[in-house]
C-alpha positions in Angstrom: 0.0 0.0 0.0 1.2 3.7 -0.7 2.0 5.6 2.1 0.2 8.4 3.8 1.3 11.7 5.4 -0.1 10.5 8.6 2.4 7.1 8.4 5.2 9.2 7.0 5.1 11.5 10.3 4.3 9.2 12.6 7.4 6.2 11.3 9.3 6.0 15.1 13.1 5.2 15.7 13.9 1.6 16.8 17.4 1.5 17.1 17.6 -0.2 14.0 17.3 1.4 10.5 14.1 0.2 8.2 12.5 1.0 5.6 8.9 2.0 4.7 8.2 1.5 1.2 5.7 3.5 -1.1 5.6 1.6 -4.1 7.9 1.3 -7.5 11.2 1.2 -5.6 10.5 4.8 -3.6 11.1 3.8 0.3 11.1 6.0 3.4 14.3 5.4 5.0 14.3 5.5 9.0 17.6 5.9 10.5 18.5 4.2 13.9 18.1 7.7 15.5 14.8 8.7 14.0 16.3 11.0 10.7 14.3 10.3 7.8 15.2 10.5 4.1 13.5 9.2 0.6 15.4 6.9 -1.0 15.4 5.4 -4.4 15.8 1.4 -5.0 14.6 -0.4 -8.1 16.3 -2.6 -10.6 15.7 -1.8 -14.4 17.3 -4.3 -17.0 18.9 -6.3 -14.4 20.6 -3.0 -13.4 19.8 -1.5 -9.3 18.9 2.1 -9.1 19.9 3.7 -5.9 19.4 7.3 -5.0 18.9 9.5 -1.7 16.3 12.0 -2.5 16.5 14.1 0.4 15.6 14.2 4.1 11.6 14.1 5.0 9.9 16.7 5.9 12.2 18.7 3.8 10.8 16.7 1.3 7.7 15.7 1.5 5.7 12.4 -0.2 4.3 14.5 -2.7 7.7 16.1 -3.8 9.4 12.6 -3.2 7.0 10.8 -5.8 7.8 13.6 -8.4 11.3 13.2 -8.3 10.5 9.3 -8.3 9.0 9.5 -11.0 11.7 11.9 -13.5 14.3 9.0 -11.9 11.8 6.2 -13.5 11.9 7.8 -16.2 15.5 8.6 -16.7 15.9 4.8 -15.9 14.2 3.8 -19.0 16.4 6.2 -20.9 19.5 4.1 -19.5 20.3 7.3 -17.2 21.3 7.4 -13.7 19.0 10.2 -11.3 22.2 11.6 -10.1 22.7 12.9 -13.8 19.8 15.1 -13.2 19.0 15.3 -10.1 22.4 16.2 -8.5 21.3 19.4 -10.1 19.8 21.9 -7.8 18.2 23.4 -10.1 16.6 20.6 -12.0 14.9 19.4 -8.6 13.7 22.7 -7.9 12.0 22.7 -11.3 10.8 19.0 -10.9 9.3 19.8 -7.4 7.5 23.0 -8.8 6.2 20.8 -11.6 8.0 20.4 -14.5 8.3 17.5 -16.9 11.6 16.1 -17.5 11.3 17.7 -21.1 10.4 20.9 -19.4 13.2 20.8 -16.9 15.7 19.1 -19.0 15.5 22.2 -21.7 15.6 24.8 -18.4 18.4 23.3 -17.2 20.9 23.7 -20.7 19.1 27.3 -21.3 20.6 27.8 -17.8 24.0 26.0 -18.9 23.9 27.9 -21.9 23.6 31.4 -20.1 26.3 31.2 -17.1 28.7 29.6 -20.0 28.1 32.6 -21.8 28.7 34.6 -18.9 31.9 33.3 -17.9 33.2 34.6 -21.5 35.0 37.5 -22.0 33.3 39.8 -24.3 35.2 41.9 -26.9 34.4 45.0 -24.7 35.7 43.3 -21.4 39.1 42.8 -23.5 38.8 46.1 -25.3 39.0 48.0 -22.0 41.5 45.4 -20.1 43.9 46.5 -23.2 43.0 50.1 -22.7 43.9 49.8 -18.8 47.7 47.5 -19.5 48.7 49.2 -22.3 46.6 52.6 -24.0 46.6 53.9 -20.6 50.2 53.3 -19.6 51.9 54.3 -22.8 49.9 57.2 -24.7 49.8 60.6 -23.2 46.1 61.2 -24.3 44.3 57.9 -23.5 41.2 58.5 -24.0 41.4 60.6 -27.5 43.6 57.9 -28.9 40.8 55.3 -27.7 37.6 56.9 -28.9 37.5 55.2 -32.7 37.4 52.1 -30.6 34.4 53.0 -28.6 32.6 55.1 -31.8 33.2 52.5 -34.5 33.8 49.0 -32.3 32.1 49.0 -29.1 28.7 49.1 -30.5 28.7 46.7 -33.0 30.8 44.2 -30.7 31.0 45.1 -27.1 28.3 42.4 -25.8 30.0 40.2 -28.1 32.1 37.1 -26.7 35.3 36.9 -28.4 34.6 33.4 -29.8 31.8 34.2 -31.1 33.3 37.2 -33.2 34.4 35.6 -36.8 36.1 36.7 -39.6 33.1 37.7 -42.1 31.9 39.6 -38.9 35.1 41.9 -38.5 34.8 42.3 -42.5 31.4 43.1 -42.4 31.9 45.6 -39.9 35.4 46.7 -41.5 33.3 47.6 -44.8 30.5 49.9 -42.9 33.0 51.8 -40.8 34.6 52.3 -44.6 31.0 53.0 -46.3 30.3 55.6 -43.3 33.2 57.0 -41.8 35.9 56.8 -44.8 39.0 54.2 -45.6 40.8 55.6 -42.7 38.5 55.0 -40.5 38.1 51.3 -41.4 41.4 50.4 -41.3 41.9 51.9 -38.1 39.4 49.7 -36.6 41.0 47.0 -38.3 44.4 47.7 -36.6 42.7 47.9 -32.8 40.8 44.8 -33.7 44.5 43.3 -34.6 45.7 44.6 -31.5 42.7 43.9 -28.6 42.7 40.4 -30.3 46.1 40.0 -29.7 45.9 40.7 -26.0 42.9 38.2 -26.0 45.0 35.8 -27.3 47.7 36.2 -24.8 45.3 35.8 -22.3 43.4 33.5 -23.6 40.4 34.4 -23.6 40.1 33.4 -27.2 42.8 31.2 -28.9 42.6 32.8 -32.1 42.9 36.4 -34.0 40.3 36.8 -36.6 41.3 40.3 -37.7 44.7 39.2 -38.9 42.7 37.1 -41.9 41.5 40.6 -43.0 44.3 42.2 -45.1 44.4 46.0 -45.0 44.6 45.8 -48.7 41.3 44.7 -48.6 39.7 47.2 -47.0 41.2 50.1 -49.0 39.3 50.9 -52.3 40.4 50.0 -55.3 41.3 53.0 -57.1 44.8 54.6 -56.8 44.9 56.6 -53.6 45.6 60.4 -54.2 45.8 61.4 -50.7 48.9 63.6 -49.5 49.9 66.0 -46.9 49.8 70.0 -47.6 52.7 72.0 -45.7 50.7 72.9 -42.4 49.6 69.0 -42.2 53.5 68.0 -42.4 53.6 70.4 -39.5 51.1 69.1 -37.7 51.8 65.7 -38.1 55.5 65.9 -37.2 55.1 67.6 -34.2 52.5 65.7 -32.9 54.7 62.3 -34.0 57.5 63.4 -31.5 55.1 64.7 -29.0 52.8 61.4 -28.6 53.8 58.3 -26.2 55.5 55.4 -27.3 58.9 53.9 -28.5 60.6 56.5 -30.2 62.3 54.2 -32.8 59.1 54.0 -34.2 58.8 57.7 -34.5 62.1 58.0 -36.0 60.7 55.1 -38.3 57.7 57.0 -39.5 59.8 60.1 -40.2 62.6 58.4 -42.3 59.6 56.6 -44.6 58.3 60.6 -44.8 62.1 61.7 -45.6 63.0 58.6 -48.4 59.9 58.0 -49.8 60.3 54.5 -49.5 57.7 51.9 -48.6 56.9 50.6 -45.3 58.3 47.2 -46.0 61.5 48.4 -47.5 62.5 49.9 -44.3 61.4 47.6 -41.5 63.1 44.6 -43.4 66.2 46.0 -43.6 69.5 45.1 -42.7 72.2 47.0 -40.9 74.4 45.5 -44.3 72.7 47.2 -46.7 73.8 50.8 -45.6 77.2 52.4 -46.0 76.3 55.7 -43.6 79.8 57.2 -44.0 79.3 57.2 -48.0 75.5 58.4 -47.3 74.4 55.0 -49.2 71.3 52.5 -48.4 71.0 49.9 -51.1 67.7 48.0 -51.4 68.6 44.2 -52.9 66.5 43.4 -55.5 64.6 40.8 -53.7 63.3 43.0 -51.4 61.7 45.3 -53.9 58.2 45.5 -55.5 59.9 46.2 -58.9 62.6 43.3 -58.6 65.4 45.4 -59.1 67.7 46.6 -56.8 67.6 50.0 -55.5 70.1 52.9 -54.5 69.0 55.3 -51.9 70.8 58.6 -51.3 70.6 59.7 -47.8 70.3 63.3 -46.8 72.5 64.3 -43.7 69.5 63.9 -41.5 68.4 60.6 -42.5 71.9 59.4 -41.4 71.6 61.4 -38.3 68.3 59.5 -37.7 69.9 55.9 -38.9 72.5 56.1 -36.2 70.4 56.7 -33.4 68.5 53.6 -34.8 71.3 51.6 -34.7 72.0 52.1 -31.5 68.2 51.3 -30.2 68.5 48.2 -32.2 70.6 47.0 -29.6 73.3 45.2 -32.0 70.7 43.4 -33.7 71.3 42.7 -37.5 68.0 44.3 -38.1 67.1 48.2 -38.9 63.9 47.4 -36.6 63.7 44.7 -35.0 61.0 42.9 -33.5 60.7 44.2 -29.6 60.2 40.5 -28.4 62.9 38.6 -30.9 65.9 41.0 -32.1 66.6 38.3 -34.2 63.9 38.5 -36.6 62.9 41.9 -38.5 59.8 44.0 -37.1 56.6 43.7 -39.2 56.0 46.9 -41.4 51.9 46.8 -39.8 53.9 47.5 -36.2 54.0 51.0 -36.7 50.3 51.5 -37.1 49.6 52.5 -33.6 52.2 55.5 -33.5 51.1 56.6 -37.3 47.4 56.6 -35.9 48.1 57.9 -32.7 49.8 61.2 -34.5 46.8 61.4 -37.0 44.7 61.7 -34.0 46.9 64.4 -32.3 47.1 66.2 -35.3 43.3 66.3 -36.3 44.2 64.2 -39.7 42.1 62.2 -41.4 42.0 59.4 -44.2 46.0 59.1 -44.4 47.9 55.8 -44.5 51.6 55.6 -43.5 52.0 54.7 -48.0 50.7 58.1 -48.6 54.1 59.2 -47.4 55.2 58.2 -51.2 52.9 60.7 -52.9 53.2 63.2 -49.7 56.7 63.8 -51.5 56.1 62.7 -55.1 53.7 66.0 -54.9 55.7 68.6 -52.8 59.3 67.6 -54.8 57.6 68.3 -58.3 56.0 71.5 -56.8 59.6 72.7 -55.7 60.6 72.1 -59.6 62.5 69.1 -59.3 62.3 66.5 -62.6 59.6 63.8 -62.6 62.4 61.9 -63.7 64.3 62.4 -61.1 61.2 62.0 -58.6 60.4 58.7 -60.3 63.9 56.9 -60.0 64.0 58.2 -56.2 60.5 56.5 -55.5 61.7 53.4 -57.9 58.6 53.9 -60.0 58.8 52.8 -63.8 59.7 55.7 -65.9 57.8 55.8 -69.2 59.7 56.7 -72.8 63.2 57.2 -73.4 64.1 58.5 -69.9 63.2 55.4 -68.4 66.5 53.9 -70.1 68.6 55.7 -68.0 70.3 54.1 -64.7 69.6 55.0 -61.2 73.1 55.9 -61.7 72.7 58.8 -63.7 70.8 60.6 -61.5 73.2 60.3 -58.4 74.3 64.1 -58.3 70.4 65.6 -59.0 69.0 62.8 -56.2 71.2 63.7 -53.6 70.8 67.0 -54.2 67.0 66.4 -54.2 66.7 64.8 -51.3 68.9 67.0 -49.1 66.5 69.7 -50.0 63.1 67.6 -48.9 65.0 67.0 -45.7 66.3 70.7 -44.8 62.6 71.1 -46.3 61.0 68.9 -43.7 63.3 70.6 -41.1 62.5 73.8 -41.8 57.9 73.0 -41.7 58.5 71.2 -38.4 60.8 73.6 -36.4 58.6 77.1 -37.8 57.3 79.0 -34.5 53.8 76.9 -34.4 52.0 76.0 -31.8 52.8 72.6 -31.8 56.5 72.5 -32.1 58.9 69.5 -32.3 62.4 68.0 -33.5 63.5 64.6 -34.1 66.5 65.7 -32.1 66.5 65.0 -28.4 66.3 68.1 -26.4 69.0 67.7 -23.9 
């Protein structure tokens, strides 16, 4: 017969333990000292079932039958009741009513939520890089952080970091570009590179889907025409020297203005390929976009500049190395940070640190000196009969050339501005 209320209460201590059973393997267990407790035993497929329910009256019959019954049922699934039921909240829901479908489908949307919790969202990493490294290293912070909370933070603050993909960065990428101009997108693109990075390192996310995203990519397509008018050069260099960071990678930035040579040109150098006494950087040809190898002629302040690089590189073999391995050559896409960092500083918009190339392609032919000339420097393809002639030919008028851009670029940064600034060191 199924027990009553009235037995359940009423079951007395004997000094021995007993059971009381209610039917289908659910007993009333009765300790030697009078505790109480609902316990589970019934054989299904030649396999015992044991459980402990929980202590009566905490528990009472009708609560203990409904959690009989889910362990029944659980049975016939092959399942244990401790798979379910060691779940708090799994009995709460059975003992408020629930069906094991009902509580089974509670129980992962509850699984689903604290795992989702526990991640780290792209906004919890965004302002964990902010705090280590923005913070510590830039002397404006928070201006130099605001694209990421304008153009990032919205889209991808609540985010978790592995749910954040590839086609979602590039999606994002391309609307920051359709809205806020090519700058602006690629950017976003470096401080998704860079808060990803951190991620990584902490791991909070194992990999880095902004570095599938090639800043190629997000530029348009059409040849960039962008280049910097005299009081932007002013700007630019005097808020280069005056921002935070490592200053090789200001003296970097200000050599790729001086040469007019490509990003990748000078961060993969070697300290071989220069002859600084003779005023000489040669560019192997396997290093260059055209294939051939390439003679620069270094103005007295580009030598200046070169020296003071050598001696932050530490002896390495490298021009600029990489800060963590002086061993290897630094990645071109390093200086990003202190090229948009300056931008910012100097109120500049839609400028890439290539635009350097046509900054002085446009000011040298303004000054009168010979698209020729121009050309070879910049290792462009020279159309018609002039293109026959050797870098060598043009030794005298290069040099010449680009001593005058340098004492130029002296001149625009050092006028009596505002903003004021030197590559030199003050001492």
């Amino acid at each position: 017969m199924p027990l009553t209320d009235l037995q359940c209460s009423k079951a007395k201590a004997t000094g021995k333990e007993y059971t009381k059973p209610d039917g289908d393997g659910l007993h009333l267990l009765v300790r030697a000292k009078g505790t109480k407790s609902w316990l589970c035993d019934f054989v299904r497929s030649g396999k015992r079932i044991k459980y402990n329910y929980g202590q009566y009256p905490a528990i009472s019959l009708e609560q203990a039958r409904r959690l009989h019954a889910i362990a029944r049922q659980l049975a016939e699934q092959g399942r244990t009741p401790a798979e379910l039921l060691d779940n708090e909240i799994a009995t709460a829901l059975i003992l408020s009513g629930k069906s094991l479908i009902e509580t089974e489908a509670e129980v992962q949307t509850h699984l689903n939520d604290k795992h989702k919790a526990a991640r780290t969202t792209f906004g919890q990493a965004a302002e964990r890089f902010k705090t280590d490294w923005v913070d510590r290293n830039w002397k404006h912070p928070d201006k130099g952080y605001s694209p990421v909370r304008k153009n990032l933070l919205p889209a991808l603050g609540e985010m978790a970091l592995d749910d954040i993909d590839t086609p979602t960065l590039r999606e994002l990428l391309h609307s920051i570009r359709e809205h806020r101009g090519e700058q602006a997108a690629l950017h976003a693109r470096g401080w998704c590179v860079r808060i990803f990075d951190f991620a990584v390192e902490h791991e909070w996310c194992t990999i880095n889907p902004a570095k599938n995203i090639k800043p190629e990519r997000i530029g348009t397509k059409g040849k960039r025409t962008r280049w910097l008018q005299t009081q932007e050069i002013r700007r630019y260099l005097a808020c280069l020297y005056q921002t935070d960071g490592y200053r090789g990678y200001k003296l970097a930035l200000h050599l790729l203005l001086m040469l007019a040579t490509r990003k990748s040109e000078l961060c993969g150098a070697a300290w071989s390929e220069f002859d600084l006494d003779a005023g000489e950087w040669i560019i192997p040809d396997g290093r260059m976009k055209t294939g051939k190898e390439h003679r620069v002629y270094l103005p007295t302040q580009a030598i200046e500049m070169l020296r003071e690089l050598h001696r932050l590189s530490g002896g390495s073999e490298w021009v600029m190395p990489m800060p963590t391995n002086p061993k290897r050559a630094m990645n071109g896409n390093n200086l990003d940070g202190t090229h948009h960092a300056a931008l910012i500083a100097a109120g500049i918009d839609d400028y890439v640190i290539h635009d350097h190339r046509h900054t002085a392609s446009t000011h040298l032919r303004e000054q009168g000196h010979s698209p020729e000339v121009v050309e070879t420097a910049l290792s462009h393809a020279i159309p018609g009969m002039a293109g026959t002639y050797s870098h060598a030919e043009y030794k005298t008028q290069r040099l010449a050339m680009m001593q005058s851009w340098a004492d130029f670029l002296d001149t625009t940064m050092n006028e009596k501005v505002v903003l004021s600034a030197t590559f030199r060191k003050v001492a």
